[in-house]
N, CA, C, O and CB atoms as a CASP TS submission, in Angstrom:
PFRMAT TS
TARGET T0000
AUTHOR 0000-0000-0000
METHOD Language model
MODEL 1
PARENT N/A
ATOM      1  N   UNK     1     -31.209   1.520  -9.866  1.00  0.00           N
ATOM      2  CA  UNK     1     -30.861   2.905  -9.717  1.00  0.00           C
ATOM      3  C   UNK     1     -29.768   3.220 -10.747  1.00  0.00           C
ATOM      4  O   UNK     1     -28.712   2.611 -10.576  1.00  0.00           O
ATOM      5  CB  UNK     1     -30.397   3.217  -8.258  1.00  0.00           C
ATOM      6  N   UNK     2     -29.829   3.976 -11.675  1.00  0.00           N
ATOM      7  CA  UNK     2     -28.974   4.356 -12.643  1.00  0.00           C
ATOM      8  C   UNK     2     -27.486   5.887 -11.959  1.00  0.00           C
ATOM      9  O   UNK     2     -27.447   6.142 -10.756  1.00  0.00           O
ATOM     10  CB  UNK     2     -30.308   4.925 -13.995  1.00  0.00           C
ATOM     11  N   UNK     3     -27.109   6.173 -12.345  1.00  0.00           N
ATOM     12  CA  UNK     3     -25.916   6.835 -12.122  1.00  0.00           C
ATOM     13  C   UNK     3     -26.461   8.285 -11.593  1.00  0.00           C
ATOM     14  O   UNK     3     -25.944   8.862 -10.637  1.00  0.00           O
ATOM     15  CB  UNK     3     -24.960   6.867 -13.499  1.00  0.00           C
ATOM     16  N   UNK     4     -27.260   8.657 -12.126  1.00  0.00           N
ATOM     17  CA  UNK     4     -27.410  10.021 -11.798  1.00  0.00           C
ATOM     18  C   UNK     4     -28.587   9.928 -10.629  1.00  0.00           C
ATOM     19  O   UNK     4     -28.602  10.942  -9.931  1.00  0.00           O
ATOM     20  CB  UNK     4     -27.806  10.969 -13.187  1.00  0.00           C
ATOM     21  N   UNK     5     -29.497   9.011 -10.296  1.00  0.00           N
ATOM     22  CA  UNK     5     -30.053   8.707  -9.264  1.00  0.00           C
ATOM     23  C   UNK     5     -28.980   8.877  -7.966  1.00  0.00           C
ATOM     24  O   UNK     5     -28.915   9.637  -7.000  1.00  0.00           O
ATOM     25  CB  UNK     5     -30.617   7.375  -9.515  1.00  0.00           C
ATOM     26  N   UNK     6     -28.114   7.667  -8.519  1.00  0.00           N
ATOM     27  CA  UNK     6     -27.091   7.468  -6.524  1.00  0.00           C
ATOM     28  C   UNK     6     -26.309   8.776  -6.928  1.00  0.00           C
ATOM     29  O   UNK     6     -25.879   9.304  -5.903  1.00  0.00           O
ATOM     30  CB  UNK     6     -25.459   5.498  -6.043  1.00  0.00           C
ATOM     31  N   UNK     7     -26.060   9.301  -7.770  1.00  0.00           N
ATOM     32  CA  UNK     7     -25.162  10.567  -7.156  1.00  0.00           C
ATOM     33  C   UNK     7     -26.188  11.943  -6.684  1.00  0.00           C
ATOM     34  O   UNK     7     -25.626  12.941  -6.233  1.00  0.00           O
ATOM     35  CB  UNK     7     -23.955  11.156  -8.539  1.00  0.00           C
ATOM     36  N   UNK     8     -27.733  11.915  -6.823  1.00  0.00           N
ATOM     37  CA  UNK     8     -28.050  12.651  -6.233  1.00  0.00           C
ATOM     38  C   UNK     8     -28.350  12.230  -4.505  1.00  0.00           C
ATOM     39  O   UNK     8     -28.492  12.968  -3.530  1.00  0.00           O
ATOM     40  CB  UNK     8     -28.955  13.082  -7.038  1.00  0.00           C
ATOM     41  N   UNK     9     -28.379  10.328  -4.661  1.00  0.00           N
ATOM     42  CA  UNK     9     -28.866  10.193  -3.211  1.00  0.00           C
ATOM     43  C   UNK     9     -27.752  10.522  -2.321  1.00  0.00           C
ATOM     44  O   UNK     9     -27.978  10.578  -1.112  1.00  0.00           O
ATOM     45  CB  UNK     9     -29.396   8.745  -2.864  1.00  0.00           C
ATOM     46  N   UNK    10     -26.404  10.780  -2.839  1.00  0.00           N
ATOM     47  CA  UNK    10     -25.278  10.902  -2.052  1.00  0.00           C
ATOM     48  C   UNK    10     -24.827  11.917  -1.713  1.00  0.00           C
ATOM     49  O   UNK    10     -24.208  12.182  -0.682  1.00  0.00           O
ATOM     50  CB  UNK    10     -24.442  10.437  -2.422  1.00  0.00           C
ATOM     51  N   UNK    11     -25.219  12.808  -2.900  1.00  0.00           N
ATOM     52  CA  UNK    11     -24.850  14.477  -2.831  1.00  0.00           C
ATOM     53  C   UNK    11     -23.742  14.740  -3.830  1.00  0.00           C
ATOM     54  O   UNK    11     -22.995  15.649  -3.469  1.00  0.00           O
ATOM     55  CB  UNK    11     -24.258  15.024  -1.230  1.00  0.00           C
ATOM     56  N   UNK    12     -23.532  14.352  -4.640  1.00  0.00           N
ATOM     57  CA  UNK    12     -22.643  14.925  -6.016  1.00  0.00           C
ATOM     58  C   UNK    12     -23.029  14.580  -6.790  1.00  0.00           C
ATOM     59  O   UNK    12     -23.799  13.629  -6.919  1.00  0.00           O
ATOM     60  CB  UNK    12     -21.393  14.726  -6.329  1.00  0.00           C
ATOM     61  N   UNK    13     -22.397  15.585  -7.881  1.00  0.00           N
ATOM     62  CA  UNK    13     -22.580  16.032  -9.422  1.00  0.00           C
ATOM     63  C   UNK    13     -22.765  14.231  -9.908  1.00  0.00           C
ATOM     64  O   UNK    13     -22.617  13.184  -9.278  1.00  0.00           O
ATOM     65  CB  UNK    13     -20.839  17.145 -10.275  1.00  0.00           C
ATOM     66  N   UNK    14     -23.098  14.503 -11.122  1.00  0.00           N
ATOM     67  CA  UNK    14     -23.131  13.226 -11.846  1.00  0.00           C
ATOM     68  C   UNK    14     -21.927  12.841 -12.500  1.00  0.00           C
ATOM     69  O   UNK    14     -21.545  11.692 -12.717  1.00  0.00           O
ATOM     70  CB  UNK    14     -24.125  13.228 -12.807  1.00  0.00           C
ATOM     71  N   UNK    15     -21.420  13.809 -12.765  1.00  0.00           N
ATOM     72  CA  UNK    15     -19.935  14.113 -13.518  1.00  0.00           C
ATOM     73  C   UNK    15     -18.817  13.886 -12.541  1.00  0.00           C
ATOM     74  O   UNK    15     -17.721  13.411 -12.840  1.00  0.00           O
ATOM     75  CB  UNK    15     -19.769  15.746 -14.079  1.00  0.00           C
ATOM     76  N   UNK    16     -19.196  14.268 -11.342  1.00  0.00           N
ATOM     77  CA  UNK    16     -18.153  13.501 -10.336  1.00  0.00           C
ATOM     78  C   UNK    16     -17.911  12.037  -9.869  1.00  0.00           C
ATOM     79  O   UNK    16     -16.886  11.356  -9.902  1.00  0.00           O
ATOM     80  CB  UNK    16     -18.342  13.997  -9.236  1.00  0.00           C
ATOM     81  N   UNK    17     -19.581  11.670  -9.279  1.00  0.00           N
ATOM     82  CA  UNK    17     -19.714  10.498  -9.658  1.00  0.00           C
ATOM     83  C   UNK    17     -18.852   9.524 -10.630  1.00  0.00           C
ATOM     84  O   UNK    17     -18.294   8.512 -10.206  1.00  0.00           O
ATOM     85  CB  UNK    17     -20.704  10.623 -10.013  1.00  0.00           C
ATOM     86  N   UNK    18     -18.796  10.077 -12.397  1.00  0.00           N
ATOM     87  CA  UNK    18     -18.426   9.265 -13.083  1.00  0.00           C
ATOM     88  C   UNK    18     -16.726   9.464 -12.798  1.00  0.00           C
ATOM     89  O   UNK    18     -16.032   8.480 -12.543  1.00  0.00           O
ATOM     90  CB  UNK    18     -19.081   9.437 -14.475  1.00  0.00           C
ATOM     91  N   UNK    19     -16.290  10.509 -12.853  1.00  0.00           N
ATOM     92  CA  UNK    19     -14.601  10.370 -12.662  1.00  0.00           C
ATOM     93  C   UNK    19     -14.219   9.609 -11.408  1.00  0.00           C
ATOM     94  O   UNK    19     -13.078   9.157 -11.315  1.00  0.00           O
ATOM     95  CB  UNK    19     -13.832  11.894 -12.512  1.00  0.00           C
ATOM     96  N   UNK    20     -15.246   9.412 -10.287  1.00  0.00           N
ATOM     97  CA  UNK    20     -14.429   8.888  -9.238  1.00  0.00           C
ATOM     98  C   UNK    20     -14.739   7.088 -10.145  1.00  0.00           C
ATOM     99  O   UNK    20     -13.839   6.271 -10.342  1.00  0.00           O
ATOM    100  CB  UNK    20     -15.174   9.322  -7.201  1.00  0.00           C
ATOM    101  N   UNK    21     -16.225   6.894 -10.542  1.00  0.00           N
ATOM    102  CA  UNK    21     -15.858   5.400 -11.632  1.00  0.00           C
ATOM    103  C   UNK    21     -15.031   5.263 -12.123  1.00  0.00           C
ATOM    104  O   UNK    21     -14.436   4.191 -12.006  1.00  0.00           O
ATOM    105  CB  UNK    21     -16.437   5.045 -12.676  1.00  0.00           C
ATOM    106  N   UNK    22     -14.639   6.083 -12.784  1.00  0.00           N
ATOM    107  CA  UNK    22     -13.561   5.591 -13.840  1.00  0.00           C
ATOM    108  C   UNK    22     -11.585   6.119 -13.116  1.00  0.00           C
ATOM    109  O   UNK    22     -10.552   6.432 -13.707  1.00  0.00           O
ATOM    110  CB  UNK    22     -14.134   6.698 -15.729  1.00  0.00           C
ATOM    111  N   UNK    23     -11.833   6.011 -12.084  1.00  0.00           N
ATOM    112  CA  UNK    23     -10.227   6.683 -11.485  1.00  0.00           C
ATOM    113  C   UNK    23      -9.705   7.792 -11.533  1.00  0.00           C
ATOM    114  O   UNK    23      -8.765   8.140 -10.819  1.00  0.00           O
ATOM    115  CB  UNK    23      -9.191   6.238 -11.953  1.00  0.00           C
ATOM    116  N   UNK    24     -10.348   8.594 -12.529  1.00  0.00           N
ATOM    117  CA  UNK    24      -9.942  10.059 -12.521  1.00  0.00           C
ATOM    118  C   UNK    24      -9.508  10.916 -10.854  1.00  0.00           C
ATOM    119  O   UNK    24      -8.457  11.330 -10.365  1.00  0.00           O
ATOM    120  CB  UNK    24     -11.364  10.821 -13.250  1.00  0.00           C
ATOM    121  N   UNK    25     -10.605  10.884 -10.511  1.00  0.00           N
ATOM    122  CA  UNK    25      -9.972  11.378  -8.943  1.00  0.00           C
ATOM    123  C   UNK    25     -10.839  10.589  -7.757  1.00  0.00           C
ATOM    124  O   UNK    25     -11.987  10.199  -7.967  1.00  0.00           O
ATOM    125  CB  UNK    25     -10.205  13.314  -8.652  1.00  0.00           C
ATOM    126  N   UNK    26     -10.159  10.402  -6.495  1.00  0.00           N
ATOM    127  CA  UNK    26     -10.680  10.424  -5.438  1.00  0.00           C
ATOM    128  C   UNK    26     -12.281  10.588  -4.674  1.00  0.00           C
ATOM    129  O   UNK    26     -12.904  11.568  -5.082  1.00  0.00           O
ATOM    130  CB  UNK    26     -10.020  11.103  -5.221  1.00  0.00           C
ATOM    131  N   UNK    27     -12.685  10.102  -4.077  1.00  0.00           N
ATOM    132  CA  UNK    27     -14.112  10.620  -3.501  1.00  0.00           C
ATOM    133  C   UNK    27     -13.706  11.366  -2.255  1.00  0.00           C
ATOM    134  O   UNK    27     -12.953  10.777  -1.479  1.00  0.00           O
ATOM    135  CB  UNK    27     -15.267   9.339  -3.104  1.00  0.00           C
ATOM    136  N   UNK    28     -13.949  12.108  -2.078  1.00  0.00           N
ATOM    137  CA  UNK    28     -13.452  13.398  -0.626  1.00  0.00           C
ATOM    138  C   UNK    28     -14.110  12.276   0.470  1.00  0.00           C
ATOM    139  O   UNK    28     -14.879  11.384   0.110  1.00  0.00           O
ATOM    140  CB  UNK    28     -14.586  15.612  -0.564  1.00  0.00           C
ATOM    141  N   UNK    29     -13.625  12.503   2.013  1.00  0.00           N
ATOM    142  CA  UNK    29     -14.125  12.269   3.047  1.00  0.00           C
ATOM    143  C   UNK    29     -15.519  12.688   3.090  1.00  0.00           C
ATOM    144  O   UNK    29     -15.932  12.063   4.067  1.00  0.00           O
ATOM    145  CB  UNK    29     -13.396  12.736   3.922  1.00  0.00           C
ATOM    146  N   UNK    30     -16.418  13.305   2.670  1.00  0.00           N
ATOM    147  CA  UNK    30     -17.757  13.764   2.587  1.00  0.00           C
ATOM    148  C   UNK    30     -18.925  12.753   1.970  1.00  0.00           C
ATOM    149  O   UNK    30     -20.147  12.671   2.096  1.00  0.00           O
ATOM    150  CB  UNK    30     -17.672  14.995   1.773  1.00  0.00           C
ATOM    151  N   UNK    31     -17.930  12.049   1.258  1.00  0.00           N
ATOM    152  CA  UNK    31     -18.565  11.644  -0.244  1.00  0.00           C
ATOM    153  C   UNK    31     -18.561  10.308   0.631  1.00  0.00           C
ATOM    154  O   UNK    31     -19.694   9.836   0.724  1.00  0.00           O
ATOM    155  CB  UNK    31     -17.552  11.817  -2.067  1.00  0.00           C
ATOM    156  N   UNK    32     -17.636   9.626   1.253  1.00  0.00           N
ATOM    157  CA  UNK    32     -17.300   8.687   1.481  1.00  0.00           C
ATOM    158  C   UNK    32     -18.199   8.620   2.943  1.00  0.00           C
ATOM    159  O   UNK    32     -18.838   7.581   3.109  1.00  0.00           O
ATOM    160  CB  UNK    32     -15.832   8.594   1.325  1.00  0.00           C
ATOM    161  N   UNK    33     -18.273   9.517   3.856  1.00  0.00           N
ATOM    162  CA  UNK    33     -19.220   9.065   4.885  1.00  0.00           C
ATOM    163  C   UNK    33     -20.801   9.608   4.572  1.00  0.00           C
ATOM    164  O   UNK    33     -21.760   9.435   5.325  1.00  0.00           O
ATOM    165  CB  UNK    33     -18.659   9.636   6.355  1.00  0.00           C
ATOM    166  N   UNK    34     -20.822  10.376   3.141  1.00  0.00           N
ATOM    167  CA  UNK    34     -22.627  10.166   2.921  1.00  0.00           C
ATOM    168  C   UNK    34     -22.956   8.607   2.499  1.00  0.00           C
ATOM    169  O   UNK    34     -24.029   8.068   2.770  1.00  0.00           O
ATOM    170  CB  UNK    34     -23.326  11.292   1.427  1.00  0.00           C
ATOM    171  N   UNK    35     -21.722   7.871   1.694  1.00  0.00           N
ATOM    172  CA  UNK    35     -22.698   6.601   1.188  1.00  0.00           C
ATOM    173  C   UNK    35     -22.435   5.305   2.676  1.00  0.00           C
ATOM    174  O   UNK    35     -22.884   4.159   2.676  1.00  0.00           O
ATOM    175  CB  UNK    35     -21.913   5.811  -0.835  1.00  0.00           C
ATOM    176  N   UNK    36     -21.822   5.779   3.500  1.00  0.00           N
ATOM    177  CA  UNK    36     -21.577   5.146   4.778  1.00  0.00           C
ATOM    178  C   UNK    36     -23.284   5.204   5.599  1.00  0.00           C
ATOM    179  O   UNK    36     -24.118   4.359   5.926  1.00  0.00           O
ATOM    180  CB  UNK    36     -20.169   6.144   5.683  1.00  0.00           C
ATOM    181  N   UNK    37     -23.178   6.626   5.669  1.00  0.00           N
ATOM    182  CA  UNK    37     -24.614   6.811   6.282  1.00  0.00           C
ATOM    183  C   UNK    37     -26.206   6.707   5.692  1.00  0.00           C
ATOM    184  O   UNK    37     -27.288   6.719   6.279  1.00  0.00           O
ATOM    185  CB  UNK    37     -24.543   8.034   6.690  1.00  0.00           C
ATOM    186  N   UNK    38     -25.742   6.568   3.853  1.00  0.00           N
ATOM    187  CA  UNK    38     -26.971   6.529   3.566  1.00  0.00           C
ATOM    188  C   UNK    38     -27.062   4.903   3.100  1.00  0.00           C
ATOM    189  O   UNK    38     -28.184   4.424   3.259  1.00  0.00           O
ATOM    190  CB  UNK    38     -27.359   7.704   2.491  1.00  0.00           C
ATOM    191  N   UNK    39     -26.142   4.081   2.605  1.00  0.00           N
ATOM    192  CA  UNK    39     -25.974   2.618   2.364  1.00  0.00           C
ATOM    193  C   UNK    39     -26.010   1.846   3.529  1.00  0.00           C
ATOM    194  O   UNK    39     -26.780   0.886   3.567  1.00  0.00           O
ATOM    195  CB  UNK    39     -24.758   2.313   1.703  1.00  0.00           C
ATOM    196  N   UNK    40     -24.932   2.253   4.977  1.00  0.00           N
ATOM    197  CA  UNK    40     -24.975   1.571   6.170  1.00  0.00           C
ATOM    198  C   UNK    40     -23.747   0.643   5.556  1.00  0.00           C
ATOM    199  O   UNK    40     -23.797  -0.529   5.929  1.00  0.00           O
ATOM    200  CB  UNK    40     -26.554   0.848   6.669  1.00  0.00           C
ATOM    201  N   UNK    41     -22.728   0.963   4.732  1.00  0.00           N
ATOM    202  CA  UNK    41     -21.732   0.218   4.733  1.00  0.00           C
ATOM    203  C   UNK    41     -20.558   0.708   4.905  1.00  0.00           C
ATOM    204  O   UNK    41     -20.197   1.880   4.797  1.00  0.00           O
ATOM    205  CB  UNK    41     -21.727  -0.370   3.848  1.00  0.00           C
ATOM    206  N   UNK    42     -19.612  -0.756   5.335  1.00  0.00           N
ATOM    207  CA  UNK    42     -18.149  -0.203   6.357  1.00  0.00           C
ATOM    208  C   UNK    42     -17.092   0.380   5.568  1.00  0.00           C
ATOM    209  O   UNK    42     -16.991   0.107   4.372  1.00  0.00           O
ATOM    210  CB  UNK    42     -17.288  -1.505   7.206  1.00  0.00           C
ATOM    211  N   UNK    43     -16.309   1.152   6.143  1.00  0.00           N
ATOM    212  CA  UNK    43     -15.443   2.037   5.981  1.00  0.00           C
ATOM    213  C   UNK    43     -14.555   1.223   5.509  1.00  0.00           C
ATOM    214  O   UNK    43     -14.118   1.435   4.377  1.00  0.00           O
ATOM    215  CB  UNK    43     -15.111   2.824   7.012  1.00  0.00           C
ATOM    216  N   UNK    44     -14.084   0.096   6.283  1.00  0.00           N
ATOM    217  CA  UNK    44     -12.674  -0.861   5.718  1.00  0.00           C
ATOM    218  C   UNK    44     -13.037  -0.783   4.191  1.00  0.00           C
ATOM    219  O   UNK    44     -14.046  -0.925   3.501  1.00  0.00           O
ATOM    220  CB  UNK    44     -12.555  -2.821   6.362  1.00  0.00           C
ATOM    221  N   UNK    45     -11.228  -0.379   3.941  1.00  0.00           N
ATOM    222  CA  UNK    45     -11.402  -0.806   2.669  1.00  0.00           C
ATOM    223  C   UNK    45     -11.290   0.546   1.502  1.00  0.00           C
ATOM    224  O   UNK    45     -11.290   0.562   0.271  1.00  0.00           O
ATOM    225  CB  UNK    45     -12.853  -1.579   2.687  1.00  0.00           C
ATOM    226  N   UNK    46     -11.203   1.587   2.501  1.00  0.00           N
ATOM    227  CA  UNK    46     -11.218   2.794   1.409  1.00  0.00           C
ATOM    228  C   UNK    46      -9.948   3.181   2.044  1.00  0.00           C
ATOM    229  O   UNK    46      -9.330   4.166   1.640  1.00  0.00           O
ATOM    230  CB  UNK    46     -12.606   4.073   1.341  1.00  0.00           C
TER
END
């Protein structure tokens, strides 16, 4: 799956996607329980 694939399976821009890669900013609480619910992986850790 390339970059712009998982940021549509998650629900953001591609361009967001890449700034939260590279540290630019944060992933919102939104962002963080779509790849919870769509991956099935744990929260520890963010």
């Amino acid at each position: 799956m390339n970059q712009k694939e998982f940021a549509v399976r998650i629900g953001v821009l591609q361009g967001t996607l890449s700034d939260i890669e590279r540290g630019v900013c944060l992933p919102s609480w939104e962002t963080i329980i779509a790849l919870r619910g769509r991956f099935n992986c744990d929260l520890i850790g963010f």
